[in-house]
C-alpha positions as CSV (number, residue, x, y, z in Angstrom):
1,X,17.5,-11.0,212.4
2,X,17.6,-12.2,216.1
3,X,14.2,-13.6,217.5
4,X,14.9,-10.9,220.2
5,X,15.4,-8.5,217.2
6,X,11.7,-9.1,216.5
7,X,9.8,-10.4,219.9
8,X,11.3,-7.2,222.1
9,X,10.9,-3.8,221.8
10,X,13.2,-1.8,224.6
11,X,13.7,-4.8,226.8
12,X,17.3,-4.9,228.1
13,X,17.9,-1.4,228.0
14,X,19.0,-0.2,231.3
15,X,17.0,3.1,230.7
16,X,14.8,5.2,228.8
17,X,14.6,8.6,228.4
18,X,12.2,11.0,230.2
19,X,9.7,13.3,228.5
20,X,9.4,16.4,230.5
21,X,11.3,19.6,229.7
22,X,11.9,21.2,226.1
23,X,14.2,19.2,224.1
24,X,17.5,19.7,225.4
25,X,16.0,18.6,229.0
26,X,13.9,15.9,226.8
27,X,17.4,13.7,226.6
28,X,18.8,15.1,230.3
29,X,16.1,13.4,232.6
30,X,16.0,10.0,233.1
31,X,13.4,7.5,234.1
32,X,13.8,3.7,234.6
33,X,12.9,1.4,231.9
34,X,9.7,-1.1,233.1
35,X,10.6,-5.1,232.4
36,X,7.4,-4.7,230.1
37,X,8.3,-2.3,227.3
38,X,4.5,-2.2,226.6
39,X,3.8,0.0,229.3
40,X,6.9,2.6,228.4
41,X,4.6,5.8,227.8
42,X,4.6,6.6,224.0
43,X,6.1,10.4,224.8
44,X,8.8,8.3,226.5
45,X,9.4,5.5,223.5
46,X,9.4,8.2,221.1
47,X,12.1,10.1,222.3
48,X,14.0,7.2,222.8
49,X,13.5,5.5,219.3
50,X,14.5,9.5,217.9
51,X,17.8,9.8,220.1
52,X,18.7,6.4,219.6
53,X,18.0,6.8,215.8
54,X,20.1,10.0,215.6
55,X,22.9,8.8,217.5
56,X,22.9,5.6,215.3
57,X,22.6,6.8,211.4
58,X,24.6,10.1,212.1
59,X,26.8,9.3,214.8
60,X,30.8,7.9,215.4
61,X,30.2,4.2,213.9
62,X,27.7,3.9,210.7
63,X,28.1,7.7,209.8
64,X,31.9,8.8,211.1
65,X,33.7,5.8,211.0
66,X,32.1,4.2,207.8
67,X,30.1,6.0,205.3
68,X,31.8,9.4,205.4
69,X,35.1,7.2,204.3
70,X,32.6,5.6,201.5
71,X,31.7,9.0,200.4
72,X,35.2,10.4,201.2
73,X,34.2,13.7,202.8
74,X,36.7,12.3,205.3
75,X,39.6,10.3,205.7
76,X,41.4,8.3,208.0
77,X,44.9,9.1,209.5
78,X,45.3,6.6,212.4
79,X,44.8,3.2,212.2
80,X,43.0,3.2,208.8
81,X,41.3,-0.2,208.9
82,X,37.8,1.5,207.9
83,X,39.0,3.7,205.1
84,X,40.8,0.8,204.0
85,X,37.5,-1.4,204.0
86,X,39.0,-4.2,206.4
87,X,36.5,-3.3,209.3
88,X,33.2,-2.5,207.2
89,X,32.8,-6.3,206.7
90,X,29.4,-7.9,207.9
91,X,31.1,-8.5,211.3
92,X,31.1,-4.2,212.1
93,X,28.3,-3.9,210.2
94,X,26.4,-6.4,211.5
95,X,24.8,-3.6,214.9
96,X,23.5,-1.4,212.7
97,X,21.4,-3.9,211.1
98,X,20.5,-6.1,214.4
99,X,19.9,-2.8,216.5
100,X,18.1,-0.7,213.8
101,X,15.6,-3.2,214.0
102,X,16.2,-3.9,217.7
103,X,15.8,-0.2,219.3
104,X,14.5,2.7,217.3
105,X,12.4,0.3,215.4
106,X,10.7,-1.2,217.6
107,X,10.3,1.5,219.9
108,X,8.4,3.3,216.8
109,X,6.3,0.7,216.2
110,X,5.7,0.6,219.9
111,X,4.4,4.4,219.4
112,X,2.2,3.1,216.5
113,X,0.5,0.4,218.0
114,X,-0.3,2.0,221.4
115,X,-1.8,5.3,219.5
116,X,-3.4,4.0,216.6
117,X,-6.2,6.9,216.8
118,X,-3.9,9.5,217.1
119,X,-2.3,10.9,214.0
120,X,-0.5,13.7,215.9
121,X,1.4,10.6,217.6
122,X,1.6,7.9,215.0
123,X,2.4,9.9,211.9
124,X,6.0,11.4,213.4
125,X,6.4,8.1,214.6
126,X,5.9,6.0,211.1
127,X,7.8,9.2,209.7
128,X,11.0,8.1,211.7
129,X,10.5,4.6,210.8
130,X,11.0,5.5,207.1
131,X,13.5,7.6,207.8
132,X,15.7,4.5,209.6
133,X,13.9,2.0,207.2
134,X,16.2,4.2,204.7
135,X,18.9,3.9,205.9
136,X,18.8,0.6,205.9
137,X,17.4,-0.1,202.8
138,X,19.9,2.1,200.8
139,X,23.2,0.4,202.9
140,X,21.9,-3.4,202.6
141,X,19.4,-3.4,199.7
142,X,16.5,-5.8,200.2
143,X,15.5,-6.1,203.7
144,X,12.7,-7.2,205.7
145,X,10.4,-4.7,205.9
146,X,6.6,-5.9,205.7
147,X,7.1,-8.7,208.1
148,X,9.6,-6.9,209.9
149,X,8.5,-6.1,213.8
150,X,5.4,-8.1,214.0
151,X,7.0,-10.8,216.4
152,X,6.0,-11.7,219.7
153,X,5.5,-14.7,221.9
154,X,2.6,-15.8,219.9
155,X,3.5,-14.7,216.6
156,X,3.7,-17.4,213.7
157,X,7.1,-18.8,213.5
158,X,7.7,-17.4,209.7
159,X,7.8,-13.9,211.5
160,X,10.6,-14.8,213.6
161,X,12.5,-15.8,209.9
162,X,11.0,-12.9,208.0
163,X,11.9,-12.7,204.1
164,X,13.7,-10.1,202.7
165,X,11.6,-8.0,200.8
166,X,12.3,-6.1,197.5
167,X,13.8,-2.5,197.6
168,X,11.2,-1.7,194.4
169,X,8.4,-2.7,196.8
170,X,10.1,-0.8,200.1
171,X,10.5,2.1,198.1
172,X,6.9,2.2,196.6
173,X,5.3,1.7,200.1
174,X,7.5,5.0,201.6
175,X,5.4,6.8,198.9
176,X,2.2,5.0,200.4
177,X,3.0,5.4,203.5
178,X,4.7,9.1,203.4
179,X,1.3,10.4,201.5
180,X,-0.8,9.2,203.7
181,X,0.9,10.4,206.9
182,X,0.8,13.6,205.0
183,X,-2.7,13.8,204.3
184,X,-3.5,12.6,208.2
185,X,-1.7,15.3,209.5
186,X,-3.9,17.7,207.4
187,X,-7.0,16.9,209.0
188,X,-5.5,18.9,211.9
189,X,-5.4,16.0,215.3
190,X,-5.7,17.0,218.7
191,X,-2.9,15.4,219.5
192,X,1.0,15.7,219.8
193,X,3.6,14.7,221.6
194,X,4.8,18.2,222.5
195,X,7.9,18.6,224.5
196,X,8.8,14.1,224.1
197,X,9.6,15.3,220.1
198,X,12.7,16.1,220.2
199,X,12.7,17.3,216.3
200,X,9.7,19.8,216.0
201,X,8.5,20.0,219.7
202,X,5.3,18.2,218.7
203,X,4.9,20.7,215.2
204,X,2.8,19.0,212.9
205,X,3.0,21.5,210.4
206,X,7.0,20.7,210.2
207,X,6.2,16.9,210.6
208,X,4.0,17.0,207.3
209,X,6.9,18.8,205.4
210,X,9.3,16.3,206.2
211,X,7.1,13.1,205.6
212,X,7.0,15.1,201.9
213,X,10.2,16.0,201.6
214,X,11.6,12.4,202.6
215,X,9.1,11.5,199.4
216,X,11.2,13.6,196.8
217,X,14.6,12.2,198.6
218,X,13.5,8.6,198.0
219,X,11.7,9.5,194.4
220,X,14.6,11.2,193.4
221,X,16.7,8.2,194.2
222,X,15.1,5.9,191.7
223,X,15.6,8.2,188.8
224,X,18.2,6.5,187.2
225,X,15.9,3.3,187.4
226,X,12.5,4.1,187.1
227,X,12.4,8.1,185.4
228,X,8.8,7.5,185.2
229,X,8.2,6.8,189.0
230,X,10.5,9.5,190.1
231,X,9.1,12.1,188.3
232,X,5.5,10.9,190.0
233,X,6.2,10.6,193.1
234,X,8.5,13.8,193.1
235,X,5.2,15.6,191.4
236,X,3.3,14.5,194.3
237,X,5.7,14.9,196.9
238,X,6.3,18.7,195.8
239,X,2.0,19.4,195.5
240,X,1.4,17.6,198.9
241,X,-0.7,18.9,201.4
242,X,2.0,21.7,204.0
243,X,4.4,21.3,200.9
244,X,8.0,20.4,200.8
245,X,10.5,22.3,203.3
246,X,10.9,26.0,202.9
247,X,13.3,27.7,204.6
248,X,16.1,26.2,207.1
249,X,13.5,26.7,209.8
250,X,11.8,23.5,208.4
251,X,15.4,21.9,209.1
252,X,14.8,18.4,210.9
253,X,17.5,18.4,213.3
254,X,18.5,16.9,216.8
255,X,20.0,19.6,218.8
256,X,22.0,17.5,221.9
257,X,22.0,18.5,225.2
258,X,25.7,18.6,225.7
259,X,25.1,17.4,229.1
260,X,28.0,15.2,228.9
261,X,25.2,12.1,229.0
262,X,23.6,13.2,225.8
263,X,26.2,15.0,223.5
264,X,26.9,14.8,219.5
265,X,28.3,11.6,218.8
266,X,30.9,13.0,216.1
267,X,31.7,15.4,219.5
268,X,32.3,12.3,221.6
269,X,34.6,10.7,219.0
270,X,36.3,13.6,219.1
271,X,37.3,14.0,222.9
272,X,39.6,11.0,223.1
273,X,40.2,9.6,219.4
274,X,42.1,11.8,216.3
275,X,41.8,9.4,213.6
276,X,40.1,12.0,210.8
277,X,40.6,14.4,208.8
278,X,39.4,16.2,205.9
279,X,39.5,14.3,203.1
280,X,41.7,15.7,199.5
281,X,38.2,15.2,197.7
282,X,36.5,17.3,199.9
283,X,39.5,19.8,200.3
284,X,40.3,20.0,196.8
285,X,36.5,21.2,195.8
286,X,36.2,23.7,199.2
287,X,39.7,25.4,197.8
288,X,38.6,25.3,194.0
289,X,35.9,27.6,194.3
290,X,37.2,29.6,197.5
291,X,34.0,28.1,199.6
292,X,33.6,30.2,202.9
293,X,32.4,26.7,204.6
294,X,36.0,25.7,204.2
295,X,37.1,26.9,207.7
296,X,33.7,26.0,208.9
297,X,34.7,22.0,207.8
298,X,38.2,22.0,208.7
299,X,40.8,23.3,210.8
300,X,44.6,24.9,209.3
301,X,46.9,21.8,209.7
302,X,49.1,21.8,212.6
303,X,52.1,21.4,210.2
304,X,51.7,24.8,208.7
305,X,48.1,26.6,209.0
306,X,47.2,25.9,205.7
307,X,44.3,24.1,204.9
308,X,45.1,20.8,203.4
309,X,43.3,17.2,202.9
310,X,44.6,13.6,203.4
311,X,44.2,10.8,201.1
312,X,42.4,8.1,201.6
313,X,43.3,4.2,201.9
314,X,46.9,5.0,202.6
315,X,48.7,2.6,204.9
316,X,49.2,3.5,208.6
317,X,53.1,4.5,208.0
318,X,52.1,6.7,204.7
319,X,48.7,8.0,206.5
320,X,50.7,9.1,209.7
321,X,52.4,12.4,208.4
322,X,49.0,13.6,207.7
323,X,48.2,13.6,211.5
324,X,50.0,16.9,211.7
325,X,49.9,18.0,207.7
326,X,46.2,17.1,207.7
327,X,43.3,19.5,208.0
328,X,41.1,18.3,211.3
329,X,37.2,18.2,211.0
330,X,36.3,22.0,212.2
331,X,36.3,23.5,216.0
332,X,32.5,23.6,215.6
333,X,32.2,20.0,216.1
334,X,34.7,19.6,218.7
335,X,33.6,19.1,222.6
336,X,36.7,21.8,224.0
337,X,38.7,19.9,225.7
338,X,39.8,16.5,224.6
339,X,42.8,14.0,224.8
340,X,45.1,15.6,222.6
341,X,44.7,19.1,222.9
342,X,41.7,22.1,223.5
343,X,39.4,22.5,220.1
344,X,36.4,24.2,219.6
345,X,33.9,23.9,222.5
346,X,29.9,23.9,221.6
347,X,30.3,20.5,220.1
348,X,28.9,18.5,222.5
349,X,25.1,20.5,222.1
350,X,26.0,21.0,218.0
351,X,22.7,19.5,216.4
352,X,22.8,16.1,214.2
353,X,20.7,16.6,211.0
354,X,18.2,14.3,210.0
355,X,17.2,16.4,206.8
356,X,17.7,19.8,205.6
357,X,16.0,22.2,203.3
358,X,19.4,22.8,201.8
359,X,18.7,19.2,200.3
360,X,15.3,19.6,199.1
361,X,16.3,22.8,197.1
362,X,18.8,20.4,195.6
363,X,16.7,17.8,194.6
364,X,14.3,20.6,193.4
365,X,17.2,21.7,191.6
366,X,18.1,18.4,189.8
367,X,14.1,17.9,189.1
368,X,13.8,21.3,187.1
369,X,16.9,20.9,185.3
370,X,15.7,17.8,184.1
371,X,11.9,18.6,183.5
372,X,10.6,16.2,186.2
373,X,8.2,16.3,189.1
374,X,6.2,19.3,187.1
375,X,9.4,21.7,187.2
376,X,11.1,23.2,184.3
377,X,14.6,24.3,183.6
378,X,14.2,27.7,184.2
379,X,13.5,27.2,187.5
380,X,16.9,25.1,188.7
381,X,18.8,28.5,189.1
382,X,16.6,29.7,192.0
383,X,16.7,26.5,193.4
384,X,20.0,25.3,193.0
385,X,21.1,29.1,194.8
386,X,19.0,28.6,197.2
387,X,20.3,25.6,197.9
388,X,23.9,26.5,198.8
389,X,22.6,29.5,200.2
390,X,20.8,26.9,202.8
391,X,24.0,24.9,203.5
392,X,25.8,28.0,204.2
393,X,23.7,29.3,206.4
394,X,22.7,26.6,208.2
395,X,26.7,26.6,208.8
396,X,27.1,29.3,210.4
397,X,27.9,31.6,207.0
398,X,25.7,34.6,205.6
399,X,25.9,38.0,204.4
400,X,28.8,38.7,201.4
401,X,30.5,35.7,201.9
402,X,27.8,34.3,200.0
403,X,27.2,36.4,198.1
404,X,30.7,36.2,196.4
405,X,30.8,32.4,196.0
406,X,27.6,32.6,194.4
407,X,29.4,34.8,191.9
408,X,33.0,32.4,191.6
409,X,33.5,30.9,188.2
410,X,33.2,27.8,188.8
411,X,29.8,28.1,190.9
412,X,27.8,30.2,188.5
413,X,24.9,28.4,187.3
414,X,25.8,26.1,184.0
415,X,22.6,24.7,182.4
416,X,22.4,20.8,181.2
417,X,25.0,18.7,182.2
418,X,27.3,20.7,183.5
419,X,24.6,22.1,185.8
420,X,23.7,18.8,186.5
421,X,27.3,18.5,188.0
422,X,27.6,21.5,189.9
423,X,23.9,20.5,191.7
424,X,25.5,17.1,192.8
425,X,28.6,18.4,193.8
426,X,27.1,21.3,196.2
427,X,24.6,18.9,197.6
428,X,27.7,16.2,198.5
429,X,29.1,19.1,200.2
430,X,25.7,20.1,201.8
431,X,25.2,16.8,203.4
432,X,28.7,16.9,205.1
433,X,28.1,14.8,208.4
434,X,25.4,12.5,207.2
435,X,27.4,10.1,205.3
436,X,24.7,7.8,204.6
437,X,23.4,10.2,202.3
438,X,26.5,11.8,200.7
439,X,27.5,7.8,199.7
440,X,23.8,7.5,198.3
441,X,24.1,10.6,196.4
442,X,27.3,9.8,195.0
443,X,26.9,6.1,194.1
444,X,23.5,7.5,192.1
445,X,25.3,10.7,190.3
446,X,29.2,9.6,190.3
447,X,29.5,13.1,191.8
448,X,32.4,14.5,192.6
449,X,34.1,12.3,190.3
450,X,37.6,11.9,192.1
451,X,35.8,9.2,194.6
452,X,37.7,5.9,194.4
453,X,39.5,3.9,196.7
454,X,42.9,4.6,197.8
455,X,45.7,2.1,197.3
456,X,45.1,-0.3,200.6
457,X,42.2,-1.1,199.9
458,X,40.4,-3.9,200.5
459,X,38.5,-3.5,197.1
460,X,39.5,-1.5,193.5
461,X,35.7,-0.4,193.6
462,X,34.1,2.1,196.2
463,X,31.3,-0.3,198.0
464,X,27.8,0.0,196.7
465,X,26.4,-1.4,199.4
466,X,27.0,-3.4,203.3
467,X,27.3,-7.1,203.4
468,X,24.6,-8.3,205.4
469,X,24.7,-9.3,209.5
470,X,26.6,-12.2,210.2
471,X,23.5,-12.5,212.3
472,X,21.0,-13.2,209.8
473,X,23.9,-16.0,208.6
474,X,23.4,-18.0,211.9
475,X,19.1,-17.5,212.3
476,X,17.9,-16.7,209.0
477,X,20.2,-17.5,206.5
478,X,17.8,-19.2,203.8
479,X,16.4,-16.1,203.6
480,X,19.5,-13.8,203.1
481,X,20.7,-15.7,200.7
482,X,17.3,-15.5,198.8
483,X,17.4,-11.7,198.8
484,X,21.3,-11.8,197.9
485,X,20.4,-14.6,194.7
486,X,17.1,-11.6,194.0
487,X,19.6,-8.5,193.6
488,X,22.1,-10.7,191.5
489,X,19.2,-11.1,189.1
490,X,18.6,-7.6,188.6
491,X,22.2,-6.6,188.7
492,X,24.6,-6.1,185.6
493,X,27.7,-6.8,187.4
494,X,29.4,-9.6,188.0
495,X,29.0,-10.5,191.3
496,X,26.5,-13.0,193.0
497,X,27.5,-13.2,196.2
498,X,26.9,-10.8,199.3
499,X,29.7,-8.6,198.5
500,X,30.2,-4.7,198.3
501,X,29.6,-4.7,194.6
502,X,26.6,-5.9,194.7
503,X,23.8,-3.6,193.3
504,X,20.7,-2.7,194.8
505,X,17.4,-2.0,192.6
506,X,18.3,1.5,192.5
507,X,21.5,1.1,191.3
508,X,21.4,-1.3,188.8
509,X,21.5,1.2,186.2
510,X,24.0,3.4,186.8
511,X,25.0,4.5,182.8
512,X,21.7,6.2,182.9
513,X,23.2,9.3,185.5
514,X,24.0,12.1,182.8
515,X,27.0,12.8,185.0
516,X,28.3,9.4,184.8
517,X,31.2,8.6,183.5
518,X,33.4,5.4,182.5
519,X,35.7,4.3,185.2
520,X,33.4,5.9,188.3
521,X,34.7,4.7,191.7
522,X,37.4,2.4,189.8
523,X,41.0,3.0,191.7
524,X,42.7,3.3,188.2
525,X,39.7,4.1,186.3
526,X,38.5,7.1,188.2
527,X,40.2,10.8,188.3
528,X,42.2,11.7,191.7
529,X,42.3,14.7,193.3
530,X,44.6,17.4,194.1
531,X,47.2,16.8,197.0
């Protein structure tokens, strides 16, 4: 990365954001950012690094304008380059690797260093940093990580060139480094950082659950790889002290002002660009099973009121009819008024999610279906319910609407494989608007099985993973290319170079899914769905 990337923490940013208030008036007032990010207050560098993070990993560019086309909850109707693949080359992706590390980062590890006494400050903060860390770890594969953010005028100069460390190693040190968060925030601290956390307003109780739920997402993750791991780690993720989340009042969520300074990015998107829609994958499997989220996700096309998806990868002259025969993203994302017509009108303040209990009762779910992390099969009917019950709540759905889907035929619980299936396809739909996650989820399970690339694209294969920075090309290229020759050892595909289909440690073993098939994410190999 960028010496700057590693020597600076919030220097050049033209402001911070204040601390006082709840957390709506957290992102509202604004202070002015010193020249010396060292003396930012902590309350102040932590609510930065957590809007800047949200805004980043769930907003209009990584999130809406790349992996939710990867995942294909959406697609892309206007100028299609993305859902194509033409603009996700290192070039566009390039920011979210430079700035991860740049911004929220940084900031963290500001938070860290100036409270290292302080568990009720410092464990949040190294909570979010795993949380980003994630991110990029699952989009790029090996990373730097352990050598990551220790640069500074006086550093050694290998820190300003730090080596790209191994996604096996990344991913065992989140366990470390989740457990022990987890067990500091037991021994009760005096501290917080009360109305500056934006998430929990300085709840450490809520903090703990998510440090152990983040451990069953990323135990989970490896299962295909390392059964033996995941089952551990999901084991102790699930018996930590506090426990996993609950109920949806353990969500982890960023609820934005809607100020019109700090609103949802998909919101801001939204006021002057009309480039998405629901995608056919996504449509097909809300209409199949007559999901009550449907006209939660998506708005009746303007052709005709019904509800309808686009396909994805189309040119821009095939893609263009769906601008009107196309089903929108839903009113409850959309700011009011906007460019091309009045829609919705709370999304501005409509929260971002950073994790959800609905997920956790997944992945509880998929770990008693398959006997791992000390569950048993007869438990992954509770969970998997629970689990969709989550989502639709957390949505905006409750009561008999529910209660009937629960009850459609293709949504009653299956056991084995076919359960298997029907967990990974409600937790795709779950994690609509986090992307990042969806694609993870569905490059691990192959689920839903009509993911593939549509016929302009760039590639016949649906990208397991981002090129990396045409950055770390120009300042730290003999390392990049040592991490890209380390994941071509450990891949079974046929590529070598830094290329979408390159595998990452978790993925290098995809056959092992039970819900794989032959063919997944091919464009003629793969299944399409319904128009």
């Amino acid at each position: 990365m960028r010496k700057q990337n590693l020597i600076t923490a919030t220097a050049g940013l033209a402001l911070v954001l204040g601390t006082a208030g709840c957390n709506t008036d957290n992102l509202t007032n604004l202070n002015k950012n010193p020249n010396n990010p060292a003396d930012v207050p902590v309350a102040t560098l932590f609510t930065n690094a957590t809007a800047n993070a949200a805004g980043r990993w769930l907003g209009s560019s990584y999130d809406l304008r790349m992996t939710e086309f990867f995942s294909q909850h959406l697609a892309e109707v206007q100028y299609p380059d993305e859902d194509q693949y033409t603009r996700t080359r290192a070039a566009q992706t390039a920011p979210h690797f430079n700035n991860g590390y740049a911004t929220e980062l940084a900031d963290l590890q500001k938070v860290i260093e100036n409270a290292p006494d302080d568990a009720g400050i410092t464990g949040p903060a190294r909570i979010m940093q795993i949380w980003v860390f994630g991110y990029l770890t699952d989009s790029f594969g090996d990373i730097p990580y352990f050598d990551a953010l220790k640069g500074s005028p006086d550093a050694p100069p290998e820190t300003l060139h730090p080596v790209y460390d191994a996604q096996k190693d990344i991913y065992a040190d989140f366990f470390t480094s989740l457990g022990a968060v987890s067990t500091a925030l037991q021994a009760s601290p005096t501290g917080d950082l009360g109305q500056a956390d934006l998430v929990y307003g300085g709840n450490l109780l809520k903090w703990q659950r998510l440090a152990n739920s983040l451990r069953a997402r990323y135990a989970l993750r490896l299962v295909n790889k390392d059964p033996a791991t995941a089952s551990a780690q999901l084991a102790a993720a699930f018996a930590a002290p506090g426990g996993v989340f609950q109920s949806n009042a353990d969500n982890a969520e960023l609820r934005w002002p809607g100020d019109g300074v700090y609103n949802n990015p998909w919101a801001v998107d939204f006021a002057t660009r009309d480039d998405h829609r629901i995608s056919r994958v996504m449509m097909e499997i809300l209409r199949n099973n007559s999901d009550p989220r449907m006209p939660v996700f998506a708005q009746p096309a303007v052709s005709d009121g019904a509800f309808r998806g686009a396909p994805n990868a189309f040119s821009a002259s095939a893609a263009a009819p769906y601008i009107t025969l196309g089903s929108r993203i839903g009113e409850v994302l959309y700011p009011g008024a906007t460019a091309y017509g009045f829609f919705g009108g709370g999304g501005n303040s409509w929260p971002s999610f950073i994790m959800s209990y609905a997920e956790v009762a997944f992945i509880q779910a998929e770990a008693a279906e398959r006997s791992l992390g000390g569950l048993n099969p007869a438990q992954a009917p509770g969970f998997y319910a629970a689990g969709i019950t989550a989502s639709m709540n957390q949505w905006g759905v409750s009561g008999t609407p529910v209660a009937t889907y629960l009850l459609q035929p293709g949504v009653v619980y299956a056991a084995g494989t076919p359960g298997l299936n029907q967990i990974a396809r409600e937790k795709w739909l779950a994690l609509f608007t986090d992307g990042g996650q969806a694609w993870a989820e569905w490059r691990r399970t192959c689920v839903p099985n009509t993911v593939k690339p549509g016929p302009n694209a760039l590639r016949a294969n649906v990208p397991r993973r981002f090129q990396y920075s045409t950055t770390e090309t120009s300042v730290n290229q003999a390392n990049k290319l040592a991490a890209v020759a380390a994941m071509a050892t450990g891949d079974p595909g046929t590529t070598t170079t830094d290329e979408y289909e390159l595998r990452m440690y978790w993925d290098t073993n995809p056959t092992a899914a039970p819900t794989y098939f032959v063919g997944c994410g091919n464009r003629t190999g793969a299944p399409s769905p319904a128009p």
